[in-house]
C-alpha positions as CSV (number, residue, x, y, z in Angstrom):
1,X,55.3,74.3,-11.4
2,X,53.8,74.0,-15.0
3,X,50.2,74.5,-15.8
4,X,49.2,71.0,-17.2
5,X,45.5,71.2,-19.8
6,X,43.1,68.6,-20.5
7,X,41.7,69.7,-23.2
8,X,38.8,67.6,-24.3
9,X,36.0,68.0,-26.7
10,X,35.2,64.3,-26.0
11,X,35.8,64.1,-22.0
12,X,38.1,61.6,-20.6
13,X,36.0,59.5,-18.2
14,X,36.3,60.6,-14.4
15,X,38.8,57.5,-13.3
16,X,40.9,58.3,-16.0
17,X,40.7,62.3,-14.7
18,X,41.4,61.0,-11.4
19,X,44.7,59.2,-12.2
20,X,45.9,62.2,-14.4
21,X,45.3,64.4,-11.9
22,X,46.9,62.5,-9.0
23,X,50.1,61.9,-12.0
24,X,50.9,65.5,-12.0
25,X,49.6,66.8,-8.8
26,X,52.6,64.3,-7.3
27,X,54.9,66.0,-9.5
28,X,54.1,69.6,-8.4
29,X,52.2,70.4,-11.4
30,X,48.9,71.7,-11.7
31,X,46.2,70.2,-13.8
32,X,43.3,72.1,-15.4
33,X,40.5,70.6,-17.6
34,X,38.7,72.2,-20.7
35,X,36.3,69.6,-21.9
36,X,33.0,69.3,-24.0
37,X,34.5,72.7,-25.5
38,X,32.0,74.4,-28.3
39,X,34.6,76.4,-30.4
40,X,38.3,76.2,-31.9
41,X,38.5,79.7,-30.1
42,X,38.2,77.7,-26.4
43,X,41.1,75.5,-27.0
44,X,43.4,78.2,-28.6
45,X,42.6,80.9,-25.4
46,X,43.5,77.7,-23.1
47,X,46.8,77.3,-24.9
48,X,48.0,81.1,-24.3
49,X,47.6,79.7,-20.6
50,X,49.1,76.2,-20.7
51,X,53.0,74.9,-20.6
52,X,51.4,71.0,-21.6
53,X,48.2,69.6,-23.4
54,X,46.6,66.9,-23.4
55,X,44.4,65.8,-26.4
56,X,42.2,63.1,-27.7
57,X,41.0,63.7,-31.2
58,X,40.9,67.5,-30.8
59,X,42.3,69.6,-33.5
60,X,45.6,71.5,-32.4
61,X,46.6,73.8,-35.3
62,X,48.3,76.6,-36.1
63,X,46.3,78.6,-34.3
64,X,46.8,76.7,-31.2
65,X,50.4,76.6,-31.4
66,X,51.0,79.9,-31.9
67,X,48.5,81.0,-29.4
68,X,51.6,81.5,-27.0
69,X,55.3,81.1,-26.8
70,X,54.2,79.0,-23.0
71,X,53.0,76.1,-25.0
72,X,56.5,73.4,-25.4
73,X,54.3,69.6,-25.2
74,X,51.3,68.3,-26.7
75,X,50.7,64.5,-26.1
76,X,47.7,63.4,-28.1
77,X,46.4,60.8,-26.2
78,X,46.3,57.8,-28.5
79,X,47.9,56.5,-31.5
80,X,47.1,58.4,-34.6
81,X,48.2,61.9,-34.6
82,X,47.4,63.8,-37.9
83,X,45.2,66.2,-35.8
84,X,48.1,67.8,-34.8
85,X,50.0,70.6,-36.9
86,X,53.4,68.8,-36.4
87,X,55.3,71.6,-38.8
88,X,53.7,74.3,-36.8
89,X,54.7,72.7,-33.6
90,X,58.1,72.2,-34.6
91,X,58.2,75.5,-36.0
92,X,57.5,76.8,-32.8
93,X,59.5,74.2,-30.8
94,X,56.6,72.7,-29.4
95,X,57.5,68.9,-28.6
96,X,54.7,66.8,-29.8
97,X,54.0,63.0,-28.8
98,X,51.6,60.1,-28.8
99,X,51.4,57.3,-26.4
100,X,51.4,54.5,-28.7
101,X,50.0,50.7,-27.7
102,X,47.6,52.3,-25.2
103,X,44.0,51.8,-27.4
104,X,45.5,48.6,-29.1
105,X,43.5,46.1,-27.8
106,X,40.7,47.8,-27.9
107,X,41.0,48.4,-31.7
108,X,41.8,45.4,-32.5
109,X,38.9,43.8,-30.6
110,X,36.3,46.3,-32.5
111,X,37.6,45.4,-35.7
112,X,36.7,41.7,-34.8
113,X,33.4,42.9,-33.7
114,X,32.3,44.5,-37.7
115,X,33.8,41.0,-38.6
116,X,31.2,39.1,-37.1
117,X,28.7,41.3,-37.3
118,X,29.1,41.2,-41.4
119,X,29.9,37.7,-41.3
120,X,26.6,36.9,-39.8
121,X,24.6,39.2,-42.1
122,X,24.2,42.1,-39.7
123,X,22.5,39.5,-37.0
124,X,19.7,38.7,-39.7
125,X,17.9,35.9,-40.2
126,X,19.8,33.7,-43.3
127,X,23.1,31.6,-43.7
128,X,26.6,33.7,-42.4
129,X,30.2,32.9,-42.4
130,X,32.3,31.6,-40.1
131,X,35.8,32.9,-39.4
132,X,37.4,29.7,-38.6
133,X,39.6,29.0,-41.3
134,X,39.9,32.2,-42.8
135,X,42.7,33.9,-44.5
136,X,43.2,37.6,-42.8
137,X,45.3,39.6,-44.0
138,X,47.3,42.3,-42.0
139,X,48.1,45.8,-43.5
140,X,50.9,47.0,-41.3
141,X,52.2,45.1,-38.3
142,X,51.8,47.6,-35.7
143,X,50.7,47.3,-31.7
144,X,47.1,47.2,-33.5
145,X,48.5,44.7,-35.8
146,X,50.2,42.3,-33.3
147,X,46.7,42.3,-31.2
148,X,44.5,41.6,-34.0
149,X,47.2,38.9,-35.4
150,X,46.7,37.5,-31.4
151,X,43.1,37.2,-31.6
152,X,43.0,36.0,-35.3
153,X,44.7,32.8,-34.1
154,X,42.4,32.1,-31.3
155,X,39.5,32.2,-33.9
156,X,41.8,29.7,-36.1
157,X,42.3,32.5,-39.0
158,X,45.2,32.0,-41.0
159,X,47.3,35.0,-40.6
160,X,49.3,37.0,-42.7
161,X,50.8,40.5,-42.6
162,X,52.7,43.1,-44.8
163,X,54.7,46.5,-43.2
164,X,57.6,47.6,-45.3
165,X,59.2,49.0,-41.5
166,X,58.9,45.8,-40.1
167,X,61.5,43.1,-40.1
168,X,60.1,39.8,-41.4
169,X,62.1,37.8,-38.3
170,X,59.2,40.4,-36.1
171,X,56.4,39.2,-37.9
172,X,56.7,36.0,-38.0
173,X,58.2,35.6,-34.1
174,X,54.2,36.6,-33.8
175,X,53.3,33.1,-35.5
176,X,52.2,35.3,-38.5
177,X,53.5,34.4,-42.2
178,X,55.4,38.1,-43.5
179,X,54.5,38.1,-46.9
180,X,57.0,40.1,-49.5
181,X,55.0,42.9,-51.1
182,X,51.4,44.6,-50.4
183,X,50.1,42.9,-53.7
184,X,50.8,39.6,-52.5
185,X,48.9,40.4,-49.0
186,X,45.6,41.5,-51.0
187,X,45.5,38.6,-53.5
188,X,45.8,36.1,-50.6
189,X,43.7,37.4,-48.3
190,X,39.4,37.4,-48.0
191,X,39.7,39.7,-45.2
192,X,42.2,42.4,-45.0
193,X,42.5,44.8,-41.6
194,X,43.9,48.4,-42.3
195,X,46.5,49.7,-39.5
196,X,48.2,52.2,-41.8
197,X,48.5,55.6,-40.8
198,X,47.0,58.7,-43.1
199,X,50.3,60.8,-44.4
200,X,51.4,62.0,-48.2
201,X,52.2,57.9,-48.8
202,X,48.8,56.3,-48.1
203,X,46.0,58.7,-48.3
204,X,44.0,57.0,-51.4
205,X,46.6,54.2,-51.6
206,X,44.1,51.8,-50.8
207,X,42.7,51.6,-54.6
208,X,41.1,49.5,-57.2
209,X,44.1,48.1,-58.4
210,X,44.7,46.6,-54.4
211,X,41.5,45.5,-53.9
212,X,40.7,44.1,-57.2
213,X,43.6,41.5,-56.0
214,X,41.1,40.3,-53.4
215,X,39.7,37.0,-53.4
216,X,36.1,36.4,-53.5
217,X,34.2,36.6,-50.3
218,X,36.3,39.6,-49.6
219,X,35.8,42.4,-46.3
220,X,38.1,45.3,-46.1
221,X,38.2,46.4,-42.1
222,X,39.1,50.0,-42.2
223,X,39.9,51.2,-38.3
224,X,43.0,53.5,-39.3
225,X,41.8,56.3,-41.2
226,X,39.2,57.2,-43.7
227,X,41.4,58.8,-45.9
228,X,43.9,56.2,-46.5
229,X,41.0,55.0,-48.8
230,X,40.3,55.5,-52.6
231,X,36.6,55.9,-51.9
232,X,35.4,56.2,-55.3
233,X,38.0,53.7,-57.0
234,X,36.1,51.5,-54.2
235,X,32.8,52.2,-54.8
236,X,33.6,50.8,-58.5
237,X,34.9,47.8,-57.2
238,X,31.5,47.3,-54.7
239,X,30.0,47.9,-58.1
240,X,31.5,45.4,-60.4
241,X,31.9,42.7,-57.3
242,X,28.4,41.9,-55.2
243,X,30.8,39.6,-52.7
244,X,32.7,42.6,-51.7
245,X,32.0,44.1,-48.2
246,X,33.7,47.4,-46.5
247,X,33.3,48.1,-42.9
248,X,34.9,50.9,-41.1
249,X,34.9,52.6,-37.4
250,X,34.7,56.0,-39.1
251,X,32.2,56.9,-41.9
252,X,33.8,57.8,-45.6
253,X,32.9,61.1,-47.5
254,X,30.6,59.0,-49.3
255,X,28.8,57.7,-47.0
256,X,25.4,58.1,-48.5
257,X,26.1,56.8,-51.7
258,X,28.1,53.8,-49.9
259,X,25.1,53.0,-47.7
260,X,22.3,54.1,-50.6
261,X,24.4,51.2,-53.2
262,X,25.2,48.3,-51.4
263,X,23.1,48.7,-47.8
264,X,23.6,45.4,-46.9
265,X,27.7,45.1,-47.7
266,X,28.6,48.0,-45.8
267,X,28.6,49.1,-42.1
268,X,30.0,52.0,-40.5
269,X,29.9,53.6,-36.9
270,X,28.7,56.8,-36.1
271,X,31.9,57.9,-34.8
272,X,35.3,56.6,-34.4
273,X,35.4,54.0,-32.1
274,X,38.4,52.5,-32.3
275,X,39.3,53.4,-28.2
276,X,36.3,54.0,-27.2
277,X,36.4,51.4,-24.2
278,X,36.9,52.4,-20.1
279,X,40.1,50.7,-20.2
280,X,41.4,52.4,-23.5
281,X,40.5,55.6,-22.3
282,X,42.2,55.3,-19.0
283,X,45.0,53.7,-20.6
284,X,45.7,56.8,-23.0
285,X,45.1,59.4,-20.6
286,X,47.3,58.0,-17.9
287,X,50.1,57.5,-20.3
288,X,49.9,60.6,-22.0
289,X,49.7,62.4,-18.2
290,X,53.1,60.0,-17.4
291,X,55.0,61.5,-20.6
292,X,54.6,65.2,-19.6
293,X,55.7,64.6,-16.2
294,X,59.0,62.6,-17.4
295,X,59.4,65.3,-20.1
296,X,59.4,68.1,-17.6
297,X,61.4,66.2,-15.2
298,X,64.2,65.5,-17.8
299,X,63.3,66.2,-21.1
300,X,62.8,62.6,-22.0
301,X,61.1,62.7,-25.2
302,X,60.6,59.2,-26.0
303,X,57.3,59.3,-28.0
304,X,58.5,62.8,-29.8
305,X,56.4,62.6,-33.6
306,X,58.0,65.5,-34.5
């Protein structure tokens, strides 16, 4: 029997607790919860205690990992993982994984959302934009990416997408045109939606020379990560370029001066949103409860990151 954690700052919501629970119960586990936790300190005395955790966007670092030689998986509980010490945690052997596709939709639908909701002047009185028509461009073609190229098409965009990883022949089976290089994306594109993930390649590699490329009339949708942006490269381009508009589902460092400069061509959510639906959380949770199981069953390590 292993001791199975669901350790939450942000608390899954009760359905979702209700399916994990029954998940490893079934298997002969036992499930325990730590959620709406104050202090780093909470999280690393529950991992002296716990074979398995379970995250959302809760921080599991050194600390945590080498709280006690009991801890061997962490599933974060969602897509992105660079919460997650992963050289600590393979320093220790600690098998660490995601459960990737789960939040998709609900992603991609929220990055829709700031599209309309910029497009139409933040619901204010005065002439919008349609999307109809539109050229969007897709920075990697990820489970995110192939639900945003999905919806894209029923609003009669014109899609187009760049991942380096990704075969052309996958992109384009989508209905989506693969363009050759990241250059050619942004200088095609009015509206480009970020799905890159935040590691020593991309963190600022969304600069002035990229988004200088941009056509007029141009949004940048931001719901990977805040630090995959150049944010003061950007806020010279905002400067020299009154038609540009930047909306993200995670507020930058410079938030103040972003909002302070160009109020009305900028729009950011209090938190990150990005999975913040019932379904999305159920989803994750259910999946990440799912891997453990199979993991202790037979080792299966299928969504392994590191």
């Amino acid at each position: 029997m292993k001791r199975i954690t669901v350790a939450t700052d942000k608390p899954f919501a009760k359905e979702a607790i209700d399916q994990i629970r029954e998940i490893v119960e079934d298997a002969g586990h036992e499930l325990h919860l730590l959620e709406s936790y104050k202090q780093q300190s909470d999280l690393i005395e529950v991992a002296k205690i716990s074979d398995a955790l379970i995250i959302r966007s809760d921080k599991v670092d050194v600390d945590v990992i080498n709280a006690d030689d009991r801890l061997a998986i962490v599933v974060r509980a969602g897509a992105g993982y660079d919460n997650v010490d992963l050289k600590a945690a393979t320093n220790r052997g600690v098998v660490v994984m995601n459960t990737p596709g789960q939040n998709s939709n609900a992603v991609a639908e929220l990055a829709f959302g700031m599209m309309i909701f910029m497009g139409r002047n933040k619901f204010a009185p005065g002439t919008g934009s349609e999307l109809r028509a539109k050229k969007l461009g897709i920075h990697a073609f990820g489970n995110v990416g192939k639900y945003v190229a999905r919806i894209a098409k029923g609003f009669g965009m014109d899609v187009y997408a760049f991942d380096a990883f990704v075969p052309k022949e996958v992109i384009e089976k989508e209905g989506v045109r693969a363009l050759n290089s990241v250059e050619e994306l942004y200088s095609s594109c009015q509206y480009i939606s970020l799905h890159i993930p935040a590691n020593d390649h991309t963190v600022k590699s969304i600069n002035a020379k990229l988004l200088s490329l941009m056509p007029k009339g141009a949004t940048l949708v931001n719901t990977a990560r805040k630090e995959v942006i150049h944010e003061t490269e950007l806020l010279e381009i905002m400067e020299q370029r009154k038609d540009f508009v930047y909306v993200s589902d995670i507020a930058p460092s410079q938030k103040d001066e972003f909002e302070s400069k160009f109020a009305h061509r900028v729009f950011f959510t209090p938190k990150k949103m990005g999975a913040e639906t019932a379904e999305a959380n159920i989803n994750a949770g259910v999946a990440a409860a799912r891997q453990i199981v199979k993991f202790f069953a037979t080792g299966d390590t299928t969504f392994k990151v590191n």
